[in-house]
C-alpha positions in Angstrom: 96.1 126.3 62.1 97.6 126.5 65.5 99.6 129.9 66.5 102.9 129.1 66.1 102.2 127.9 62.4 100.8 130.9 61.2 103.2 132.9 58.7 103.2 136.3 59.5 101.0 138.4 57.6 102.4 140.0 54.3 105.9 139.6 55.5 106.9 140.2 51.5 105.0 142.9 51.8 106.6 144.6 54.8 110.1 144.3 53.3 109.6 145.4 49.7 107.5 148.8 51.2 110.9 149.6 52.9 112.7 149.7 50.3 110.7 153.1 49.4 110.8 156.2 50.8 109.5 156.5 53.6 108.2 159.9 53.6 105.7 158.9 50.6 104.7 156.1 52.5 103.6 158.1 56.0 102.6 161.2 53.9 99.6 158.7 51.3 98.3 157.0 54.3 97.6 160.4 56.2 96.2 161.9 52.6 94.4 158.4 52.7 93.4 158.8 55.8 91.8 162.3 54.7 89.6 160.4 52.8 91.6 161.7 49.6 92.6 158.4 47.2 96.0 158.3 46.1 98.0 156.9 43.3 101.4 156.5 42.3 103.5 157.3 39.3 106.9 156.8 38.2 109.7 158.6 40.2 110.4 161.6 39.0 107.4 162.6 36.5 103.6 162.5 36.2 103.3 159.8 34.2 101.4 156.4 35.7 102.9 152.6 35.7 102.6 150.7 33.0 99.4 149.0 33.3 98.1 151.5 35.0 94.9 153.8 34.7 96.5 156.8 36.6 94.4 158.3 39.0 91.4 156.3 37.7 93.4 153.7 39.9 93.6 155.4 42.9 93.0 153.9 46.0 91.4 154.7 49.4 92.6 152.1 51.7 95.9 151.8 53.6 96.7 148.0 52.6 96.1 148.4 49.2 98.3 151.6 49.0 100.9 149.4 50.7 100.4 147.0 47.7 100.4 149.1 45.6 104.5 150.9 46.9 105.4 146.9 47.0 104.7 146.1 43.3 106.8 149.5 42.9 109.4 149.2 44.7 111.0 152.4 43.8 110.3 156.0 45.3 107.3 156.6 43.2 105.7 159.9 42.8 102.7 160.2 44.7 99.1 162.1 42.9 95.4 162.6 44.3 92.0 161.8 42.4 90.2 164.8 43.3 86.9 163.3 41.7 84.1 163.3 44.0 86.5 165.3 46.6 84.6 168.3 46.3 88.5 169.4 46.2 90.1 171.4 43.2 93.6 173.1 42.9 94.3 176.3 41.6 97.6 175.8 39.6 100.0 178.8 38.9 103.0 178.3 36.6 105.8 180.6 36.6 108.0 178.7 34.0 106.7 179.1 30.8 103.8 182.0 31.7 103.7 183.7 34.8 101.0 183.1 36.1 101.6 185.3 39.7 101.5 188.0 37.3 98.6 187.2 35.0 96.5 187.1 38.4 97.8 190.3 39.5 96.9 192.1 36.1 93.6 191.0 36.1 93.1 192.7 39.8 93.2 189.1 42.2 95.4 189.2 45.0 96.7 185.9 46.5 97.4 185.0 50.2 99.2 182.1 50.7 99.8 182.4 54.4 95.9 181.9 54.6 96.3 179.1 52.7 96.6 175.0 52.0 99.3 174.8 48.9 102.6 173.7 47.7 105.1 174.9 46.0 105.7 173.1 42.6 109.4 171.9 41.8 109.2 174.9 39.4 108.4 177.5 41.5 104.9 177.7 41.0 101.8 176.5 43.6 99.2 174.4 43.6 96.3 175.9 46.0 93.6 173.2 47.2 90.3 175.0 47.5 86.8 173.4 48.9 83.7 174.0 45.9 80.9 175.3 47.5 78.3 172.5 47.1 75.8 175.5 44.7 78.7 175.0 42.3 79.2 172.4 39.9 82.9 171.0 39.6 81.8 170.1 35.8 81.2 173.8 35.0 84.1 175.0 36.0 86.5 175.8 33.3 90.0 173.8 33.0 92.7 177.1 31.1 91.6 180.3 33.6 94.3 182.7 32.4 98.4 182.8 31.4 99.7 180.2 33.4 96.4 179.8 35.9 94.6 176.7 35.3 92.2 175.3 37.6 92.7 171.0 38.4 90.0 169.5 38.4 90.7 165.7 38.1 93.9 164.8 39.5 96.8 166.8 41.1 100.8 165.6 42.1 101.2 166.5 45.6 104.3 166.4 47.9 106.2 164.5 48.6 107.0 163.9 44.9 109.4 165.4 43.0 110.7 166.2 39.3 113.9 166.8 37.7 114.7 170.7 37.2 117.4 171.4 35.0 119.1 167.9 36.3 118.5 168.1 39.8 115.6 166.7 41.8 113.3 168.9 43.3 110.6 168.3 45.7 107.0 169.5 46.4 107.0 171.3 49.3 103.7 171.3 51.3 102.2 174.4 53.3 99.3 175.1 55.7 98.1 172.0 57.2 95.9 169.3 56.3 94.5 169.3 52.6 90.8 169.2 53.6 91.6 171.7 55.8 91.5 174.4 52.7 89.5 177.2 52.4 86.3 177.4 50.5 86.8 179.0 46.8 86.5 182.4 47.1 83.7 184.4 44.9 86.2 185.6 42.2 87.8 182.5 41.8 84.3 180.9 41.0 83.7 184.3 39.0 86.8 183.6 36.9 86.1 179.6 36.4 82.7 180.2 35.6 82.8 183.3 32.7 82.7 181.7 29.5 83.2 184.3 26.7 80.2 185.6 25.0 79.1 186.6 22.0 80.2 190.3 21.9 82.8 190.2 24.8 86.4 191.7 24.3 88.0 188.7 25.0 88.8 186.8 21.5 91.9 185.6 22.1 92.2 181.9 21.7 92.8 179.9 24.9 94.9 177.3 24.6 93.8 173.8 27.1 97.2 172.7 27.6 100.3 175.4 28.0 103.8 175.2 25.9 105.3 173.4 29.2 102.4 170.3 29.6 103.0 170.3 25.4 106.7 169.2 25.4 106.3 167.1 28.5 104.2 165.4 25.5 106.5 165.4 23.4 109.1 164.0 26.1 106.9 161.8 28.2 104.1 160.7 25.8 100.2 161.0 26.4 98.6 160.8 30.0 96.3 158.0 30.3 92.6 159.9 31.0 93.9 162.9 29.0 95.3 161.1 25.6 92.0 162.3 23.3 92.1 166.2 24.7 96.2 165.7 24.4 96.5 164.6 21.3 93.3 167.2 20.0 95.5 169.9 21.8 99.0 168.9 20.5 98.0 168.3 17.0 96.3 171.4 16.7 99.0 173.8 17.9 101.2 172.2 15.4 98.9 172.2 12.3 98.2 175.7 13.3 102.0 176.7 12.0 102.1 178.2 8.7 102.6 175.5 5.7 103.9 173.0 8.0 103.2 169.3 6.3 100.2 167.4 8.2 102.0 164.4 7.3 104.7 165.3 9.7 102.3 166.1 12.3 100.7 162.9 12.2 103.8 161.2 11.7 104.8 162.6 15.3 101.6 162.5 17.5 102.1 158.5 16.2 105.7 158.2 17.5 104.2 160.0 20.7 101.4 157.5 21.4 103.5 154.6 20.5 106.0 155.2 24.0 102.7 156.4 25.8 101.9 154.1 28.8 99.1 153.1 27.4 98.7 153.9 23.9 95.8 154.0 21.9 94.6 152.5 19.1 95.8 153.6 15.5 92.8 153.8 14.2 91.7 156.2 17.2 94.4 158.5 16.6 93.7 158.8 12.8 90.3 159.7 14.2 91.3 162.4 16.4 94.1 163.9 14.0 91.3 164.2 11.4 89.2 166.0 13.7 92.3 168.9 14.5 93.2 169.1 11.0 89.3 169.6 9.7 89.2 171.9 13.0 92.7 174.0 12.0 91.8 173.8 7.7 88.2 175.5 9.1 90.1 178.0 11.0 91.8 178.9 8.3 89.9 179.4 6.5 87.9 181.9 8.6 91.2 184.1 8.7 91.9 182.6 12.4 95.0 181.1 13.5 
């Protein structure tokens, strides 16, 4: 094919990625670019496309990120698979539990001029930390205190945004390049790493998923990756109320799953309801809640 036949190269392409936001476009090829894969959601929430595996989707080259915003077409919100990163993010609510606070009263002190994080549309942060390589991302725990959790999987990162009380609110990024974060210090590992013992004064049950992530459930429908440990975690907290009727429970984790992106199979929700029930009637039983 001589030169002046040649069609130029993803011309369809081209025009469909400008009909997105630009900003999300220059801001995943610089995260790709960090060697950090990226994936895209629907504007506006945390919840993948249709179709999609979420973050198991993500993707770590430039043209296929660009294929990827022109089957969109629409200013999608933007996330990072932090798997195999050697990346996690210390999140810190501050609209359900404060979790500013919670840190404080267990004696850590915070400096985020010193660091890589970004303010989360609801006030909180999300603080990127390297793991040393004598510490094993698996062992880490997921619920560190009221309103702390530690990301281990997957993370939305600016310049995404959600709507707060009917307005849209952005990310807003701080402190440089995200591989550019500081090492975890020794308390944070400290705290990710105690698991309760035997004996210890802590007996308090720790729930995986706080109120806020449990009515974006109930809103939004299961994340795909997460469905089993929502559903557990949902299910659960609800069965866990005084002479409520398990019927209705299941009723609604069904309705939930049904307008899930991808929803799973009956017969693997009956599975994991009968699971939290025997899990709650045991409980119970045992004089727990």
């Amino acid at each position: 094919m001589s030169e002046d036949t040649k069609k130029p190269l993803n011309t369809n392409l081209q025009a469909n990625v400008q009909e997105t936001n630009n900003d999300l476009i220059i801001t995943s090829i610089d995260l790709i670019k960090q060697g950090l894969p990226v994936y895209l959601m629907q504007p506006e929430t945390s919840i993948p496309y249709k179709g999609s595996r979420g973050h198991l989707d993500a993707v770590s080259d430039e043209i296929q990120l660009r294929k990827l915003f022109a089957e969109a077409r629409t200013n999608s919100n933007i996330g990072l698979n932090l798997n195999d990163t050697g990346i996690v993010v210390l999140d810190i609510d501050r609209h359900v539990n404060n979790g500013f606070k919670s840190l404080l009263d267990a004696g850590y002190k915070l400096n985020l001029d010193d660091e890589v994080w970004e303010m989360t549309p609801k006030s909180g942060a999300h603080i990127f930390f390297k793991v040393p390589k004598n510490v094993s991302v698996k062992n880490l725990k997921h619920n560190l205190l009221d309103g702390v959790e530690l990301l281990k999987d997957h993370v939305t990162v600016a310049t995404s945004s959600r709507m707060v009380d009917g307005k849209e609110v952005a990310y807003k990024h701080f402190g440089g390049n995200i591989t550019n974060c500081s090492v975890m210090p020794r308390w944070l590992i400290d705290l990710a790493s105690n698991v309760p013992k035997s004996g210890d004064k802590q007996k308090k049950r720790v729930p995986r998923y706080s109120i806020d992530q449990r009515i974006e459930m109930l809103l939004n429908g299961f994340t795909e990756g997460e469905r089993n440990n929502q559903i557990m975690s949902f299910a659960g907290w609800l069965l866990s109320i005084r002479n409520i009727d398990p019927n209705l429970v299941y009723g609604l984790v069904q309705k939930i799953n049904s307008y899930s992106a991808v929803p799973l199979p009956d017969k693997e929700v009956n599975t994991i309801f009968r699971s939290a029930y025997n899990r709650e009637v045991k409980r119970a039983s045992m004089g727990g809640r």
